[in-house]
Each structure stands twice: as structure tokens, then as C-alpha cells.
C-alpha positions as CSV (number, residue, x, y, z in Angstrom):
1,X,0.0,0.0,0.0
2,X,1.2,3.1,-1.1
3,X,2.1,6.4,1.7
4,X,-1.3,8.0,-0.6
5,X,-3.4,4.8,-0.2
6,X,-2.8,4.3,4.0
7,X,-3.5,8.5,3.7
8,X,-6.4,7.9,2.1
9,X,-7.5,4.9,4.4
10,X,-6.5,6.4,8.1
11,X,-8.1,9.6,7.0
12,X,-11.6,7.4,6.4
13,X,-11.5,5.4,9.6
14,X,-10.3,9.1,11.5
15,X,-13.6,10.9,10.1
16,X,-15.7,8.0,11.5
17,X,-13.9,7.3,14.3
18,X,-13.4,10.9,15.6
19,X,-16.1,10.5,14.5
20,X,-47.4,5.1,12.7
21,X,-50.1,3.1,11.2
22,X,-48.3,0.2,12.7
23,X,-47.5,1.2,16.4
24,X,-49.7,-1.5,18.5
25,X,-49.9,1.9,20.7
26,X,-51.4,3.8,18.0
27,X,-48.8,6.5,18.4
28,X,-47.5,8.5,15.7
29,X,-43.5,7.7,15.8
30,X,-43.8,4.9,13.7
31,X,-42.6,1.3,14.7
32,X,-41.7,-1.3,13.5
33,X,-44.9,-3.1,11.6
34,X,-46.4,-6.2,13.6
35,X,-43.3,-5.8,15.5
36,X,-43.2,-6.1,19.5
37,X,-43.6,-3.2,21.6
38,X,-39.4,-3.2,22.4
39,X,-39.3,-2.1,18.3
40,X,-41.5,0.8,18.9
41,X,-40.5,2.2,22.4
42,X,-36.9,0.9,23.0
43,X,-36.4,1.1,27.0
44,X,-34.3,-0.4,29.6
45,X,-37.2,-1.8,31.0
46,X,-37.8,-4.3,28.6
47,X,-34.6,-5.4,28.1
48,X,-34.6,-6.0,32.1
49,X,-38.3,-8.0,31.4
50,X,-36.8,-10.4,28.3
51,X,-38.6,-8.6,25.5
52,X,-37.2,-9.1,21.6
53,X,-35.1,-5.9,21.4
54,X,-33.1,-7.4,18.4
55,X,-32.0,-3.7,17.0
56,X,-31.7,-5.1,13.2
57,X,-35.2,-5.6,13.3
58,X,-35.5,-1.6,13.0
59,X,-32.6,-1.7,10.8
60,X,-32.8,-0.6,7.5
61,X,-36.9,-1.5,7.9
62,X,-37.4,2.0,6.8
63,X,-34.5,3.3,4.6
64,X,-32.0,0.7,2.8
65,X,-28.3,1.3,3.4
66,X,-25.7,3.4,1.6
67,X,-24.5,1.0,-1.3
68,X,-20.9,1.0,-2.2
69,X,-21.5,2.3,-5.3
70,X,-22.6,5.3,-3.3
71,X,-19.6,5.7,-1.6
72,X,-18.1,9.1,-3.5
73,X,-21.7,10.5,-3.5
74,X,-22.3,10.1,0.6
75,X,-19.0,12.6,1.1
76,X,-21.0,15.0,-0.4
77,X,-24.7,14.6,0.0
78,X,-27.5,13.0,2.3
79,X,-28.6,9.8,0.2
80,X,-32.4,10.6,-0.3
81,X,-34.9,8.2,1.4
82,X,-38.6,7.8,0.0
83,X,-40.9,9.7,2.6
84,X,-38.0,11.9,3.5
85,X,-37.3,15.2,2.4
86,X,-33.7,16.7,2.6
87,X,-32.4,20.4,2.3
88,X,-29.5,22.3,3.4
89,X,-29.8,26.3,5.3
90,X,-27.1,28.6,6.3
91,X,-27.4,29.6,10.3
92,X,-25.4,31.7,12.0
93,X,-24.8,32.8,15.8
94,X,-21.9,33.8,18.0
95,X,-20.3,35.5,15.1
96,X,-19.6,32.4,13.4
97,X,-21.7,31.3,9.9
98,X,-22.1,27.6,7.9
99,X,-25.1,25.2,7.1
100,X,-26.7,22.7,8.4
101,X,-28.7,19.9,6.5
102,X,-32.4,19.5,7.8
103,X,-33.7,15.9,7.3
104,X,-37.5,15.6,8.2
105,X,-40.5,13.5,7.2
106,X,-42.1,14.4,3.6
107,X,-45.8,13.9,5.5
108,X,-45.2,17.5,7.0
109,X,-47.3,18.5,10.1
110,X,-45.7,18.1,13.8
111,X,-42.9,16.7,14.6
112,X,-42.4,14.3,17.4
113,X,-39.2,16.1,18.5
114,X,-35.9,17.7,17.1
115,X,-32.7,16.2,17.2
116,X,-29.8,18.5,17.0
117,X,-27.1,15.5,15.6
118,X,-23.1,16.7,16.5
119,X,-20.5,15.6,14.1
120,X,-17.2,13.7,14.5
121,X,-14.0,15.6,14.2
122,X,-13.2,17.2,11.2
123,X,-16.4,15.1,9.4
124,X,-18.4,15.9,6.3
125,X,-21.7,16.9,8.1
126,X,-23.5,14.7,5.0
127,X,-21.7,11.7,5.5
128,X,-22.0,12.3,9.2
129,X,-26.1,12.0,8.5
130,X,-25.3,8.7,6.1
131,X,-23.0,6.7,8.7
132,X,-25.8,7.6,11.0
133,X,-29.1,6.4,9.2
134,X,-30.6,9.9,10.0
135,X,-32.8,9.4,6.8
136,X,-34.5,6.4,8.7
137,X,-34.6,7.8,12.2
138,X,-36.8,11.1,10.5
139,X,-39.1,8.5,9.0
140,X,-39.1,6.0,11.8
141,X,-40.1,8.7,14.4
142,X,-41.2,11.9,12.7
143,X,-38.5,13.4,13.6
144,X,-37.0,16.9,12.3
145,X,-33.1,16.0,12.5
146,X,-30.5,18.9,12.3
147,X,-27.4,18.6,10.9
148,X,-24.9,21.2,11.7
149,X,-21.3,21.8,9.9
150,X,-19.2,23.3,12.9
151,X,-17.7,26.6,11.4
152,X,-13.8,26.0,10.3
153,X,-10.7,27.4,12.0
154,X,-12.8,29.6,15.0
155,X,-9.5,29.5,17.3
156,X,-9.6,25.8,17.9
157,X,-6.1,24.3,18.1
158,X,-5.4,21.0,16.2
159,X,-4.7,18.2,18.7
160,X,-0.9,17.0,18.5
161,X,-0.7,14.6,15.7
162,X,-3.3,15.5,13.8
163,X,-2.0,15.7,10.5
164,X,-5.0,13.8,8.1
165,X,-7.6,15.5,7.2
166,X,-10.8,13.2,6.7
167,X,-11.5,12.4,3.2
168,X,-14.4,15.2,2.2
169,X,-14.6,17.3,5.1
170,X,-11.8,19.7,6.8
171,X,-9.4,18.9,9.4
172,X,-10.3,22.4,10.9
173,X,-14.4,21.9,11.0
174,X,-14.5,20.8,14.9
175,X,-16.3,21.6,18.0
176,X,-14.9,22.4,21.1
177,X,-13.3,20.1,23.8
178,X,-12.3,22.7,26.4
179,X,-13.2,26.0,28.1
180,X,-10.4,27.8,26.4
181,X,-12.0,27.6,23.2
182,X,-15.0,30.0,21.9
183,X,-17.5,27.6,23.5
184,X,-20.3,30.5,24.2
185,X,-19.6,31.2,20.7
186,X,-20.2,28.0,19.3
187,X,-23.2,27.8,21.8
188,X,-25.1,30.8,20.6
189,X,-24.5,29.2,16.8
190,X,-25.9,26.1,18.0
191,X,-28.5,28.4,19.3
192,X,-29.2,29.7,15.7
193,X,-29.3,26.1,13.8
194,X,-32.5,25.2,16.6
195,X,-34.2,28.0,16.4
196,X,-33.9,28.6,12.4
197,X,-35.0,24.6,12.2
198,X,-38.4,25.2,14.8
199,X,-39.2,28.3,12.8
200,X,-38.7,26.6,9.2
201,X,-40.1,23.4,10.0
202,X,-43.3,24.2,12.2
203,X,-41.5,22.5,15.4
204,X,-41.7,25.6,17.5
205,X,-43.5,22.9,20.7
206,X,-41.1,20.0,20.1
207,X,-39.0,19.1,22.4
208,X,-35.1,19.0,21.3
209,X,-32.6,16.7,22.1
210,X,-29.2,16.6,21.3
211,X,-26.3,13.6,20.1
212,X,-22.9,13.9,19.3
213,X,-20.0,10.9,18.1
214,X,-16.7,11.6,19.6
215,X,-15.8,14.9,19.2
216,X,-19.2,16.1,19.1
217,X,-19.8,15.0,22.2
218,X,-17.7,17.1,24.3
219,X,-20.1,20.1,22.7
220,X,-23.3,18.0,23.8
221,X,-21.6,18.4,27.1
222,X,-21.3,21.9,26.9
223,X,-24.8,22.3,25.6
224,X,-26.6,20.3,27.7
225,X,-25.1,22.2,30.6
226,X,-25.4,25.4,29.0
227,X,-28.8,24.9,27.8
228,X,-30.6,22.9,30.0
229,X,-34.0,25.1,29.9
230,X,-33.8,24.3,26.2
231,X,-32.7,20.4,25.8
232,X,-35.0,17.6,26.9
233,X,-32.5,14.8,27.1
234,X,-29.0,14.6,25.4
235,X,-27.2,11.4,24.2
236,X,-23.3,11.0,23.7
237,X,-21.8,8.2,22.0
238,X,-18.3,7.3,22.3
239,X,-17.0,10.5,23.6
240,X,-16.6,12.0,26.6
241,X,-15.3,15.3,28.4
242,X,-12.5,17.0,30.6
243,X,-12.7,17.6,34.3
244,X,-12.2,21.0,34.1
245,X,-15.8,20.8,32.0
246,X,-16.9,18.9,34.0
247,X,-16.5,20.8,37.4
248,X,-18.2,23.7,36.1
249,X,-21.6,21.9,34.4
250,X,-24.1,23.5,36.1
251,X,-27.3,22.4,34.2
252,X,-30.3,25.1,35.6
253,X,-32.6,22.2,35.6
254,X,-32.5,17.9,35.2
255,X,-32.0,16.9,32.1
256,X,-32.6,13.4,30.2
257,X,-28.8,11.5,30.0
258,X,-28.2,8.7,27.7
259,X,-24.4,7.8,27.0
260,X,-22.9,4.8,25.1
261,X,-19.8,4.2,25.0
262,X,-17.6,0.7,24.0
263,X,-15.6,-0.8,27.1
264,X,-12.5,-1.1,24.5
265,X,-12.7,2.3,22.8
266,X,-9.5,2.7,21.9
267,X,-9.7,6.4,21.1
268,X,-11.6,7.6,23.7
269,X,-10.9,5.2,26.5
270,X,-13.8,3.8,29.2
271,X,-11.8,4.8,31.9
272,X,-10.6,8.2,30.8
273,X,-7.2,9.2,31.1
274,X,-6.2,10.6,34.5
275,X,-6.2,14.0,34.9
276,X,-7.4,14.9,31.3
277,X,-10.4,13.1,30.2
278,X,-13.5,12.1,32.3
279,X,-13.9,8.6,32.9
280,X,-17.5,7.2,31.0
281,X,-18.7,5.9,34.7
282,X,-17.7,9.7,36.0
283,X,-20.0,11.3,33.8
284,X,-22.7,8.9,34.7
285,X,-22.4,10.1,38.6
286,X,-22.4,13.4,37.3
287,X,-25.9,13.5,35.9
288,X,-27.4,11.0,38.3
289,X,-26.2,14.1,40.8
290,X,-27.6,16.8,39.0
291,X,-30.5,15.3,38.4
292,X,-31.2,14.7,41.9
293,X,-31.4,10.8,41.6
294,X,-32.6,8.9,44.6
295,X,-32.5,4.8,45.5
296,X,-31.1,2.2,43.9
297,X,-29.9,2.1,40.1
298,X,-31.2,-0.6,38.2
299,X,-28.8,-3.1,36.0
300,X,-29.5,-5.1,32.8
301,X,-27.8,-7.4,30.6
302,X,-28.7,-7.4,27.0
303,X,-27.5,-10.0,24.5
304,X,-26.9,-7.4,21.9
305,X,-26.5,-8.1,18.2
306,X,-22.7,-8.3,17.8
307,X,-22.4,-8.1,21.9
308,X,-23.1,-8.1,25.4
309,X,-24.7,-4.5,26.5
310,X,-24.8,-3.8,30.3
311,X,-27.7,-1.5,31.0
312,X,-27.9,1.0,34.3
313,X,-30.3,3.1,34.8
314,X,-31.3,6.1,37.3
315,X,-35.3,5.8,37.3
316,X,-35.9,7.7,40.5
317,X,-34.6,11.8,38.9
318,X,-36.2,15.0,39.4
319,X,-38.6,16.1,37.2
320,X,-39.3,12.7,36.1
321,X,-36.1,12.9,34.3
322,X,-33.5,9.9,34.2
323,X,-30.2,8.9,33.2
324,X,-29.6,5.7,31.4
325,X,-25.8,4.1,30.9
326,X,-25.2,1.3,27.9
327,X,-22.2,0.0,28.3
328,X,-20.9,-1.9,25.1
329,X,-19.2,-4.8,26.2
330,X,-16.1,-5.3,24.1
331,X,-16.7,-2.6,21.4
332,X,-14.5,0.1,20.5
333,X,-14.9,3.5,18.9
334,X,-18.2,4.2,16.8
335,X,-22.0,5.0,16.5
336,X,-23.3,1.2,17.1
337,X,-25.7,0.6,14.1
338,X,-24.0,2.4,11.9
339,X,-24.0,2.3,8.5
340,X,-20.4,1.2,7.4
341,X,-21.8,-1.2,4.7
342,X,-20.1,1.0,2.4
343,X,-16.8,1.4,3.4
344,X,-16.7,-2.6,4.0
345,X,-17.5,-3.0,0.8
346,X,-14.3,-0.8,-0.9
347,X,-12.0,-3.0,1.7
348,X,-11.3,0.0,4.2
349,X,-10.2,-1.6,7.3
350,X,-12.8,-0.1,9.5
351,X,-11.8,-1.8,13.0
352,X,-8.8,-0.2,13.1
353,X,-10.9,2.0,15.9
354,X,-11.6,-1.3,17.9
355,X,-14.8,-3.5,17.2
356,X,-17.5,-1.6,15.4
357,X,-19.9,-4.2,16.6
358,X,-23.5,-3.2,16.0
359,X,-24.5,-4.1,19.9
360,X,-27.3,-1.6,20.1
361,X,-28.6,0.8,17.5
362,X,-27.7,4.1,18.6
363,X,-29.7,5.5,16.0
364,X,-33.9,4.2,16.2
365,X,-33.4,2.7,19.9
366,X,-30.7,5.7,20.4
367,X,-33.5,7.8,20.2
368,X,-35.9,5.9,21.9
369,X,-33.6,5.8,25.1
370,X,-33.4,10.1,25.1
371,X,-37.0,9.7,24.9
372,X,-37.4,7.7,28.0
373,X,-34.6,10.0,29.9
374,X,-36.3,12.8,29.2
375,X,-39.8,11.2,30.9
376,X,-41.9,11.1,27.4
């Protein structure tokens, strides 16, 4: 393999590793048809009580996968999805400007919620939405998803080593990761991409929650916290934050929690790195805290597609809030249920970042799960 080819290759695996007619409950979010209830309303609960929560029977039920011969195309645009309707809007806030890429249901009428979706680092926001099936989630639950580009070179230092940037997006498009950065800044354009997408898309009632992959997350953080009158629940996948964050979260009000996170991440490790990064456990306590969380947390074990999952969960919050903790048994850095057909099928190595075992989906039951921390 040639110095180009591995460029080409480590910069893939860096931009995704840093990286309801049928509802039995007559409900509008769609389900899976003559599935069980777990398909439609994906809770801790019913993994605890034995229920069929098999997350490839969601999978692709609604929107196929990105075929390899799509692969050029997904760096560059949201592969269309019948019932869904896709479009692209310039936002600004904070002084900074880019575009975000609304994906929302073609049936119109009110959403079910909004979900503000966080890029990995330096990704292509578009091929962010592909690798996480954000076509299927809008049609699965009527659900307005916004994707945001993070504006480019805002005084955010590249992290030592950093020298690839991913194939079709920028090294320099990244969110924050510490309180030395413009984070109110980048706030206040967040700010601007939720309120722009409740204005254009009649979702002024919704309520909003927020997901990030890797280095997204660290920006949930800072949103959650920042913005707790705004966001229901937030979810971070394989990412995590500093302790310096951390000791200065103070969230006006409980807010849902859902984080997943592989016990082998290899680039974002489960049990932080002392003194710098939080450990996944840490941030756990943290919201169980601020959330006022009384009694006993509840623990299950769920025989995942690829894996083992260990679930724990905080039921007993303020506000009838809760905080819910998957724990991928094994799996390393990525958004579990994914779609990485793609890539497999052009040969890129994608487990270089650890297993990329599709345990859970953090997509259809990803959203389920903020749903249920955020007591709806």
C-alpha cells in the first residue's frame, strides 16, 4: 500500500472514528410493523423483562443502506430516502456562519421532537447523516433532525498529531473540547441552527434533544449544561469530556442522559485518562447528581447483536427525568448501528478504531432511550 493509499484509508477510519399506522400503541412515531412493543418504544425496561429488542429488526426497515457504489456521493450529499425530504440552510450565531442539513419527514405536520445530531471531528456533516441512518430515524419517528457543519478554524487548536484531514470534510471543522475555546460562541450558533429549524419546520412545541459521536460530544456536554431550559434529554456516543468541563456543568434544571460508550474504545478510553479526560462511569455520577437521583440504580444485561450490552439506569430523577448508561461490552470507537456497509465493501479496514460491533442501534433505539430519559 502506497504512503497516498494508507493516507487515504487512516483519513476514512479518522472521520468515523473521531467520529405510525403500525404502532400496536397507535402512536405517531412509527414502529416497527407487527413488530413487538421493544421495536417501537426501545427502553431499559424491557430489556430487564426479556422482551425481543433485536435492533436489526428496526434496521434498515425504513431506509436501505448506503450502497458501495454510493460511496463518492455520501462525502458530499444526504442519500435521499422515500418519505423523506432533505435540504441544506445557512445559520449563524456567535459570530460564526455555515449550514446545516435539515432531514424531516415528507408527511409535513408536527414533529415528534428535534434532534440536533453533532458531528465527529473534522467530518463531512452529509456523510456524518449517512453513517448515522438519519434518513430512517426522521421517518421512523417523525423526527426533524438537524445537521450542523461546525464553522472551520474559530481559534480551535489542532490536537498534537493530527495531520490527516478526513476524506471530504476539513481537518479544521470541529467543535470544542475545552473551556479555552469560543464555546459560548459556538453555543449561541448552535442556538441559531435550533431556532432557524423550529421556525422553518413548524417545530416551535417540540421538544429537542441533542447527540454527538466523539468529538461532538464534548459540545453536547457543553450544551446540555449550558442549555438545560432548552434540551429535553442529550445522548453521547463514544465520547466523553474533561474535568475541568466537567466541574463547572451547572445544568439550571434535570435533564434526560443517555451515554454509550464501548468498554474497548481505543480512542476515547472507558476509563478516561487521568487527569485529562473524564472517565465514561464519572460522567454517569455526574448526571445522576444533577438530576437529583434517589434509590437504587437498576442493572440489565442485553444480548446485543454483535455483543453483550450492560444496561444501568437512574429511574428515581427530578422532574421525572432519568439517566440511562449502555455500556458496550467489548466494542470500541463508533455510533453502534451504523452504517459502514459502504466502506466494508471498498476493503477500508474499518476496525482499526476497535470493534464496530452493531450491539445496540444508537440510532432508532438511540432515540428511543433520550426519549425515556427525558420522561416522554
Amino acid at each position: 500500500m502506497t504512503a497516498i493509499q494508507r493516507a487515504f484509508v487512516a483519513s476514512v477510519v479518522l472521520g468515523l472514528a473521531a467520529c405510525g399506522s403500525s404502532d400496536p400503541l397507535g402512536g405517531a412515531a412509527g414502529g416497527v410493523p407487527g413488530g413487538t412493543a421493544c421495536q417501537n418504544d426501545f427502553t431499559p425496561e424491557r430489556v430487564a423483562a426479556g422482551e425481543n429488542c433485536d435492533p436489526n429488526l428496526n434496521r434498515t426497515l425504513f431506509c436501505p443502506l448506503v450502497p458501495g457504489s454510493d460511496f463518492v456521493r455520501s462525502r458530499s450529499e444526504v442519500i435521499p430516502c422515500d418519505g423523506v425530504e432533505i435540504s441544506t440552510h445557512p445559520a449563524a450565531g456567535g459570530g460564526l456562519e455555515s449550514d446545516y442539513i435539515a432531514i424531516r419527514p415528507t408527511a409535513g405536520g408536527a414533529p415528534s421532537a428535534v434532534y440536533l445530531n453533532l458531528h465527529y471531528l473534522g467530518g463531512n456533516v452529509a456523510f456524518h447523516g449517512n453513517l448515522t441512518r438519519m434518513t430512517e430515524l426522521a421517518k421512523a419517528r417523525n423526527v426533524v433532525v438537524l445537521l450542523p457543519q461546525a464553522p472551520a478554524g474559530v481559534g480551535l487548536i489542532d490536537p498534537p498529531g493530527d495531520t490527516l484531514p478526513p476524506v471530504g470534510g476539513s481537518s479544521l471543522s470541529r467543535w470544542p473540547t475545552q473551556q479555552s475555546q469560543p464555546v459560548e460562541e459556538f453555543l449561541q450558533f448552535l442556538d441559531g441552527v435550533v431556532e432557524d429549524g423550529r421556525n422553518r419546520f413548524s417545530a416551535r412545541g417540540a421538544p429537542l434533544y441533542v447527540a454527538g459521536l466523539s468529538n461532538g460530544v464534548p459540545m453536547v456536554y457543553f450544551y446540555a449544561c449550558g442549555r438545560a431550559d432548552q434540551v429535553d434529554a442529550f445522548m453521547a456516543v463514544a465520547g466523553t469530556q474533561n474535568n475541568e468541563s466537567a466541574a463547572i456543568c451547572q445544568p439550571n434544571r434535570p435533564i434526560g442522559a443517555v451515554l454509550i460508550h464501548g468498554t474497548l474504545d481505543p480512542i476515547v478510553p472507558y476509563d478516561g485518562i487521568g487527569g485529562l479526560l473524564r472517565t465514561i462511569p464519572q460522567n454517569y455520577a455526574d448526571f445522576k447528581m444533577h438530576n437529583q437521583c434517589s434509590g437504587e440504580d437498576r442493572t440489565a444485561l442485553f444480548n446485543g447483536a454483535g455483543g453483550d450490552v450492560q444496561f444501568d439506569w437512574a429511574p428515581n430523577c427530578a422532574e421525572g427525568r432519568q439517566v440511562v448508561f449502555a455500556s458496550l461490552l467489548g466494542n470500541g470507537h463508533n455510533w453502534p448501528g451504523d452504517d459502514a456497509g459502504a466502506l466494508q465493501e471498498m476493503g477500508v479496514p474499518v476496525g482499526l478504531f476497535g470493534a464496530g460491533r452493531n450491539d445496540i442501534d444508537a440510532t432508532i433505539q438511540g432515540f428511543d432511550l433520550m426519549r425515556y430519559a427525558a420522561g416522554r
